[in-house]
Legacy VTK file of the C-alpha trace (Angstrom):
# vtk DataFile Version 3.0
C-alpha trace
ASCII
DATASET POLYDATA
POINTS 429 float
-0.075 -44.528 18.532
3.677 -43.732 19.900
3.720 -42.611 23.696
6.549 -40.799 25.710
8.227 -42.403 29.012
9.727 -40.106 31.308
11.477 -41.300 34.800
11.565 -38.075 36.665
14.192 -36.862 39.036
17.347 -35.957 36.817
18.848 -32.628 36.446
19.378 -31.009 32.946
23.288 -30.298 32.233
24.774 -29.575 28.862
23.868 -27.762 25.733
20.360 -27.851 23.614
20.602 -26.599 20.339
17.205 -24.479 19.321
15.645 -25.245 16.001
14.169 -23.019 13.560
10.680 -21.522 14.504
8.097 -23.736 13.193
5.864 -20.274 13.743
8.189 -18.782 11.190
8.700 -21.413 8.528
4.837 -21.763 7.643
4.710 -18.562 6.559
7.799 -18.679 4.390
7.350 -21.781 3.025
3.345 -20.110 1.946
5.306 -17.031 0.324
6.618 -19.713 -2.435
3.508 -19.556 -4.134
4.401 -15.337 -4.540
6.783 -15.969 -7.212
7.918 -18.477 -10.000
11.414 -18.266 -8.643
12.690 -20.624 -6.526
12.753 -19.635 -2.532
15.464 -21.519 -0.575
14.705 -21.763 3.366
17.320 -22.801 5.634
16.777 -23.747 9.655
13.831 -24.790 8.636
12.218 -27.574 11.778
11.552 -31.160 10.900
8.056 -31.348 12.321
4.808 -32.806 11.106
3.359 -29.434 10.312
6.286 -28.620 7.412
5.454 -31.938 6.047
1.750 -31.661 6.118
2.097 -27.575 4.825
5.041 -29.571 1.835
1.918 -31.489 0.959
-0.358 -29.011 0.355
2.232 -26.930 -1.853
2.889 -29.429 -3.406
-0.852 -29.877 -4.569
-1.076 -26.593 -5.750
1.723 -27.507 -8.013
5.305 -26.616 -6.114
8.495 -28.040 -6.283
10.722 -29.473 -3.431
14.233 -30.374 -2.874
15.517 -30.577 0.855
18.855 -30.986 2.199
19.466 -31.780 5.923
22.222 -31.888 8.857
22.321 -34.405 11.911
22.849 -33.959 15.298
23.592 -36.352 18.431
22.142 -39.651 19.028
20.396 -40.071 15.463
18.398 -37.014 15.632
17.853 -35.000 12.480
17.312 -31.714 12.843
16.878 -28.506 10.641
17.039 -28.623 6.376
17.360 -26.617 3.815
14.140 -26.570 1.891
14.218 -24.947 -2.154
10.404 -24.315 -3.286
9.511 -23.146 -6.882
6.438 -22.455 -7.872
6.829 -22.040 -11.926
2.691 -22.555 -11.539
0.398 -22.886 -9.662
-2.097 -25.703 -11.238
-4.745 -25.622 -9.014
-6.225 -22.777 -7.205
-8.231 -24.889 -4.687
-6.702 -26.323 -1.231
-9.210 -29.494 -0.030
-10.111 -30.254 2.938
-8.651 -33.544 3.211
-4.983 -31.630 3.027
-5.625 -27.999 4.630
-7.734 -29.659 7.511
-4.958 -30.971 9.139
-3.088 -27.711 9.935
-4.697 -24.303 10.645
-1.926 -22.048 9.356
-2.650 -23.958 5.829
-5.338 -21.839 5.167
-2.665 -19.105 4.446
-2.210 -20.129 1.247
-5.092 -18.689 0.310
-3.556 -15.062 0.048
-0.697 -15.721 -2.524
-3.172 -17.846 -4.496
-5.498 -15.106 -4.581
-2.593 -12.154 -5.839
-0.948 -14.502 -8.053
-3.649 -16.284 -9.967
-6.897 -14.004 -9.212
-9.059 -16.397 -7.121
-8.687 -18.999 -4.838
-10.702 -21.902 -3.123
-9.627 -22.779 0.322
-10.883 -25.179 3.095
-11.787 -23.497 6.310
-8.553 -24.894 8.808
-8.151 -27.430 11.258
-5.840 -27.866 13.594
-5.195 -27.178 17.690
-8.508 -27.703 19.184
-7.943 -24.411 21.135
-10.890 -22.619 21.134
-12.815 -20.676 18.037
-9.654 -19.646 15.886
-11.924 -17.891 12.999
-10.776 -16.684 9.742
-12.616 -13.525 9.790
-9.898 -11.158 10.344
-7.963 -12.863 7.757
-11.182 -12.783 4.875
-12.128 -9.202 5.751
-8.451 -7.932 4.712
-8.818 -9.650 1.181
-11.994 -8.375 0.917
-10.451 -4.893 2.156
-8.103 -5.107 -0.951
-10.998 -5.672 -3.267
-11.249 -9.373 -3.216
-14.731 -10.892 -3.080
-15.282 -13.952 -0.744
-18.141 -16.244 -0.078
-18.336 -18.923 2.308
-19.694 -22.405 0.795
-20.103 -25.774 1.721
-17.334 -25.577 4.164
-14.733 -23.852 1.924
-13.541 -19.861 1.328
-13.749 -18.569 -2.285
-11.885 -15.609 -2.794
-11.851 -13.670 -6.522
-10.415 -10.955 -7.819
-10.670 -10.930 -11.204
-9.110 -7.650 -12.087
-6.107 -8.133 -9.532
-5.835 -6.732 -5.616
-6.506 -2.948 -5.105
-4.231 -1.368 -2.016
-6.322 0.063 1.140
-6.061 0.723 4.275
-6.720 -2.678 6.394
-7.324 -2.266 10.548
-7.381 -4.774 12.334
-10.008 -5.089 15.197
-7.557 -6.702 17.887
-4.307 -8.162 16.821
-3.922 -11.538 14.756
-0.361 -12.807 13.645
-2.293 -14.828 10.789
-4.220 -11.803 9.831
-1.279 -9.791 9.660
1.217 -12.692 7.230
-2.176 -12.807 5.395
-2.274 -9.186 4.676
1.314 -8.889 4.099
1.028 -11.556 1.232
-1.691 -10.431 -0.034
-0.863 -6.955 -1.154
2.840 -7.390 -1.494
1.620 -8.441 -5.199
-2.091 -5.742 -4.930
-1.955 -2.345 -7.143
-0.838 0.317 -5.296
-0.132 1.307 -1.137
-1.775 -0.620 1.454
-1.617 -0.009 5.139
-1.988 -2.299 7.817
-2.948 -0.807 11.480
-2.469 -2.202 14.218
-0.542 -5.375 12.954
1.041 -8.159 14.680
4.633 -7.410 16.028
5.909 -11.077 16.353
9.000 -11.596 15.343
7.511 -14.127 12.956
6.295 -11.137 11.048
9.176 -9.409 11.023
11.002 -12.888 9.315
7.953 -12.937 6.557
8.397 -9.265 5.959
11.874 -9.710 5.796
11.813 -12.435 3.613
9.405 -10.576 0.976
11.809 -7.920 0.865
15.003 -9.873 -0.534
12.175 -11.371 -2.800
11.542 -7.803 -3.809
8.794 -6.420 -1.915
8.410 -2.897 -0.790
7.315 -3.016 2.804
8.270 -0.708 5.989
7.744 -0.870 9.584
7.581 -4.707 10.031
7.764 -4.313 14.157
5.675 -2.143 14.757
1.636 -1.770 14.429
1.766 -0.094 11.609
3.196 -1.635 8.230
3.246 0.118 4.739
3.339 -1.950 2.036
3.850 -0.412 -2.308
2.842 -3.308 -4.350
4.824 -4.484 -6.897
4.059 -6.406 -10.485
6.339 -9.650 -9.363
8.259 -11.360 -6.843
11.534 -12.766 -7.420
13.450 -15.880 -5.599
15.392 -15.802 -2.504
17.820 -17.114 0.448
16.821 -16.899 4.056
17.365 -18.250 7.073
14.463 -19.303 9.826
15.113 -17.222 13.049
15.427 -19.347 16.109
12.033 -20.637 17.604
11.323 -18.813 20.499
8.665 -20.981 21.857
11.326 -24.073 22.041
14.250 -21.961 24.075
11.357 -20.730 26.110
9.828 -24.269 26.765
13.240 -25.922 27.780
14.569 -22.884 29.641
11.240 -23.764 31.816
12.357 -27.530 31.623
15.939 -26.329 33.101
13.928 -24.491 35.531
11.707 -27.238 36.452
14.868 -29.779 37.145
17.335 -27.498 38.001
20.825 -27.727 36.238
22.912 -25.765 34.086
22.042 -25.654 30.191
23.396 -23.513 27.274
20.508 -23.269 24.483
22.454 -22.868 21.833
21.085 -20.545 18.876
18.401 -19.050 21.077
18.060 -15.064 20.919
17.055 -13.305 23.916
15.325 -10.167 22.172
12.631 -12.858 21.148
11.658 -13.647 24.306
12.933 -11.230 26.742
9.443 -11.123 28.821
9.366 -14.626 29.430
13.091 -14.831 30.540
12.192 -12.140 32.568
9.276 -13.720 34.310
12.014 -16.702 34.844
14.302 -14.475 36.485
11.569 -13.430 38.970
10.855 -17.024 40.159
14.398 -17.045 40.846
16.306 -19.005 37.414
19.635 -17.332 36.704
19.351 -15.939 32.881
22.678 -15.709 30.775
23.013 -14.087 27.600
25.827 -15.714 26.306
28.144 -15.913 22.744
26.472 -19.119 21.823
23.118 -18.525 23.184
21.150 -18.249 26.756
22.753 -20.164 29.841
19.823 -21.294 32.428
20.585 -22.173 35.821
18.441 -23.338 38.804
21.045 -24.540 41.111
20.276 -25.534 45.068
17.744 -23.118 45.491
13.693 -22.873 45.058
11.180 -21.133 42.819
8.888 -18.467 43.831
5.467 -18.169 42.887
5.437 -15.183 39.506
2.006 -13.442 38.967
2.167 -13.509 34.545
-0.628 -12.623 31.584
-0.511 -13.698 27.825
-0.164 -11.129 25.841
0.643 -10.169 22.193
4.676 -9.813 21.880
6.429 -8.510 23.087
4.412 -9.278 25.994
4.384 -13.062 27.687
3.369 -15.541 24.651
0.254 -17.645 25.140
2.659 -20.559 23.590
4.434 -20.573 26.846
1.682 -20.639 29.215
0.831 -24.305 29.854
5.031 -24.323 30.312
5.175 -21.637 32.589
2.105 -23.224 34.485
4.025 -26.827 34.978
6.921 -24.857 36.268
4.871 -22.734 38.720
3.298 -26.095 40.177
6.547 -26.573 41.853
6.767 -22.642 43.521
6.425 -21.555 46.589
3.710 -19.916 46.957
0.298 -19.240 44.461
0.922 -17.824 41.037
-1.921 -16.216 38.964
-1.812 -16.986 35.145
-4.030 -15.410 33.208
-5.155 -16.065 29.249
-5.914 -12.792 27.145
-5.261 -14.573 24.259
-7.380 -17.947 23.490
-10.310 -18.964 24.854
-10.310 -22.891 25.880
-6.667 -22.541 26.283
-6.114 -24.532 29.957
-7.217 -27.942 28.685
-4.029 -29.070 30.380
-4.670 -28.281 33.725
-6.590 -31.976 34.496
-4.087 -33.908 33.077
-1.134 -31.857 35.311
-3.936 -32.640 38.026
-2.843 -36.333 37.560
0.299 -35.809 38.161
-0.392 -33.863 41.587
-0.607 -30.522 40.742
-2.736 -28.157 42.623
-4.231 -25.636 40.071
-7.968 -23.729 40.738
-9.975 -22.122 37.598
-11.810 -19.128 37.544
-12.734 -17.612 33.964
-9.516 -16.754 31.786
-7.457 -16.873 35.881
-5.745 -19.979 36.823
-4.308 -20.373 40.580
-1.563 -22.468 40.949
-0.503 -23.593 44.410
2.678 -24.619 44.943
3.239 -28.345 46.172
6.252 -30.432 47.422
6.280 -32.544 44.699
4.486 -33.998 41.761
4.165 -37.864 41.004
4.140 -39.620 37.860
0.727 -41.125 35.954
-0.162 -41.451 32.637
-1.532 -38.455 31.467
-2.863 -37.606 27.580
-2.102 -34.134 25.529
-4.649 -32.349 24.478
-3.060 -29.960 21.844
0.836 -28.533 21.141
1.742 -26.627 24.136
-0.128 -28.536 26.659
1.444 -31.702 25.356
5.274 -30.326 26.350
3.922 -28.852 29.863
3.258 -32.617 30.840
6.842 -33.383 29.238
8.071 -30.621 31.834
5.847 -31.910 34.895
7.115 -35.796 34.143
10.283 -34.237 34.436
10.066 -32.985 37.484
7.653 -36.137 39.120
8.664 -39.066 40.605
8.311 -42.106 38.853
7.309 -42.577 35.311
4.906 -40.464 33.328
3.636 -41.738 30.237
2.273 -39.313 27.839
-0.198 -40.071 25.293
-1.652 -39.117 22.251
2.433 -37.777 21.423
1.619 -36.612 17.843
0.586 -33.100 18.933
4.011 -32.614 20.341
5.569 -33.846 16.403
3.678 -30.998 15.130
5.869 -28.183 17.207
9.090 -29.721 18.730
12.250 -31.313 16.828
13.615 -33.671 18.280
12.661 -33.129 21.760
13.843 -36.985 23.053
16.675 -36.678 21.856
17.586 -33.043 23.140
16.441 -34.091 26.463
18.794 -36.980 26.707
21.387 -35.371 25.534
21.559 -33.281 29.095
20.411 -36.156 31.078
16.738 -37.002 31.270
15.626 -40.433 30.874
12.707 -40.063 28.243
11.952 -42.771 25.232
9.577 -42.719 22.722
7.314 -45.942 22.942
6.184 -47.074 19.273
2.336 -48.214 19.331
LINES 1 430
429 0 1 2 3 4 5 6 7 8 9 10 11 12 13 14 15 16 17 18 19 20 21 22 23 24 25 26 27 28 29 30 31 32 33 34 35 36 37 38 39 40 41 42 43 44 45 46 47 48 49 50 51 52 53 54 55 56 57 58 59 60 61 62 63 64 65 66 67 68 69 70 71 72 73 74 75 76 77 78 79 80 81 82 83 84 85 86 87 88 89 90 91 92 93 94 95 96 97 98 99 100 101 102 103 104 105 106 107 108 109 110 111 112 113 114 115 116 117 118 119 120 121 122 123 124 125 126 127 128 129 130 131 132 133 134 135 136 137 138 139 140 141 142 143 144 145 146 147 148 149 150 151 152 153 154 155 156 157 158 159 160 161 162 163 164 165 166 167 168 169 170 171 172 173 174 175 176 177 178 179 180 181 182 183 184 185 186 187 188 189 190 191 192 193 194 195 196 197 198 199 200 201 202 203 204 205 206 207 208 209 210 211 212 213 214 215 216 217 218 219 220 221 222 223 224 225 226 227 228 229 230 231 232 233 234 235 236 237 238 239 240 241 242 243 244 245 246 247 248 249 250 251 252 253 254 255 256 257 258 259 260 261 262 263 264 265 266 267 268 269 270 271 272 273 274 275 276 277 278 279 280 281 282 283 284 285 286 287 288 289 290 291 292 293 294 295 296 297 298 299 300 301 302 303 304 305 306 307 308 309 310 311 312 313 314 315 316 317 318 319 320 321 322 323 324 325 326 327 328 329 330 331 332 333 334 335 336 337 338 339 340 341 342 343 344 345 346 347 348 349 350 351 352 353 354 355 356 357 358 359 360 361 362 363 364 365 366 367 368 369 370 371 372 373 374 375 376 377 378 379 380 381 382 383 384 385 386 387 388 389 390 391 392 393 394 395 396 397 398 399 400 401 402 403 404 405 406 407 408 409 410 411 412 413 414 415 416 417 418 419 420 421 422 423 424 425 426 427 428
């Protein structure tokens, strides 16, 4: 199992280009099954999770060509991917594929419009709390599908096609909210969705659909119209930026200090985070090719912060944000409204000296002089990268185990980080 070596201590200076948002290419690459067209998808992330989700579409009976570009060092990074689903040959999704990946069990939406039923394993994936699929099953069965639950799998049918309805959701899901979208792009009739996701993942799906041919409005907001239509047609589009990436290296930049350009990134997409950054005293640059980040001679200061839905702080930046604030002066309250189970890395940034206190959904982090490096093991995605920020930052080496969770989000991420400076290798084991 490979490992990560960092030897702490060295500024970040230079230019990191942002990939395409893995949060934004699952969806798209799911909205293949919609038509019998082919849907190209450019920017889209060399991770694990495309391959694993390429397997899986593959199963149900798509076809891939891909096309990619290189940067620096021997690092690939973004492809064009062209899916065409002429058929769909099998309805059900096994567990042995969809069990891997949570966002898999998406595919169980266009299955469902296109062919009239679908058999789906319940998902797998971060081990980040209870991430259940019953927002996403009650908004089929709000468009007339019927679903039972069975020997560990979803069956969804709708024999005489998907009815449009009104569909409100009971607190806001992103996956609800693609699965609803996907669902009754293809359903008979108007359905509205209330109080949808405003992600700017969404808004790329919904965007998508549309130059595929779909009839949707108000994407954005919490409320999204959408007319069905009898078919979907193929399409170009690009994967926006990943806003969870610029975030997490801005925070590295923050972390080390240093001047870095992050090439690609868009600051509408994560204005409240940048904004927390600014507070705890990191110079913020919109610039022609991207965001400049600057920590330069001077210290952080503690930032109070809570998760919230976009475009409030994202959850996916919290275990980030709490590395950097390990190194503030001061305490700094962070605070999880969105997942339960969600500070698994606080014990391993323990190791590494970190001061950090739990109450409930609160965590406390004090402020120390400096952090030391230890091996230390991720426990899911985000966590993973918030010990790649601390090892930064420590002196010594930190070696981080268990480095598979970070293939499943971040492209590339050695070679970025050398790029400006870091000394971080990938052991093989």
């Amino acid at each position: 199992m490979d490992k990560i070596r960092i030897t702490g201590g060295q500024r970040l200076n230079g230019a990191i280009p942002i990939s395409g948002a893995k949060n934004a290419a699952l969806p798209l690459m799911i909205a293949s099954l919609l038509t019998d067209e082919t849907l190209t998808l450019t920017n889209v992330p060399r991770l694990s999770d495309v391959t694993a989700l390429s397997r899986i579409l593959s199963n149900q009976g798509v076809d891939r060509t891909v096309a990619g570009k290189r940067i620096g060092q021997s690092a690939e990074t973004g492809q064009t991917i062209a899916l065409t689903a002429r058929q769909i040959v099998d309805t059900c999704a096994p567990y042995e594929l969809v069990s891997t990946m949570r966002a898999s069990f998406w595919v169980i939406a266009p299955i469902l419009a296109r062919m009239g039923e679908a058999k789906v394993s319940l998902p797998g994936g971060c081990a980040i709390g209870t991430r259940p699929v019953d927002l996403l099953l009650m908004a089929l069965e709000k468009l007339g599908a019927e679903i039972v639950i069975e020997n560990g799998y979803a069956l969804a049918r709708a024999p005489k096609g998907l009815k449009g309805a009104e569909i409100v959701f009971p607190k806001v899901t992103v996956g609800g909210t693609h699965t609803a979208l996907m669902a009754a792009v293809l359903a008979q009739g108007t359905t509205v969705i209330e109080n949808a996701a405003c992600e700017p993942e969404v808004t790329d799906l919904a965007a998508c659909l549309v130059k595929m041919g779909a009839k949707i409005e108000g994407a954005g907001t919490p409320r999204i119209v959408v007319t069905g239509v009898a078919r979907l047609g193929g399409a170009h589009h690009a994967v926006l930026p990943d806003r969870i990436e610029a975030g997490t290296y801005a925070m590295a930049v923050a972390m080390t200090g240093g001047d870095v350009i992050l090439e690609g990134a868009r600051p509408e997409l994560l204005q409240s985070a940048l904004d927390v950054l600014t507070k705890a005293g990191v110079e913020i640059d919109p610039t022609n090719e991207g965001i400049r980040v600057r920590r330069n001679g001077h210290g952080l200061t503690a930032v109070d912060v809570d998760t919230d839905p976009f475009p409030g702080f994202p959850t996916d930046l919290q275990a980030q944000f709490m590395a950097l604030m390990t190194r503030a002066k001061g305490t700094s309250r962070i605070r999880e409204t969105i997942f339960e189970n969600r500070f698994m890395h606080v014990q391993e940034l323990a190791r590494l000296g970190a001061k950090i206190r739990l109450d409930g959904d609160v965590a406390h982090v004090e402020g120390v002089e400096k952090l030391t490096g230890a091996p230390v093991m991720a426990t899911d995605l985000r966590a993973s990268v918030s010990l790649v920020i601390g090892g930064l930052a420590a002196e010594g080496d930190t070696t981080i185990n268990r480095v598979y969770h970070l293939d499943r989000g971040f492209e590339a991420l050695e070679a970025k980080l050398s790029r400006c400076g870091a000394l971080v290798e990938r052991i093989s084991g």
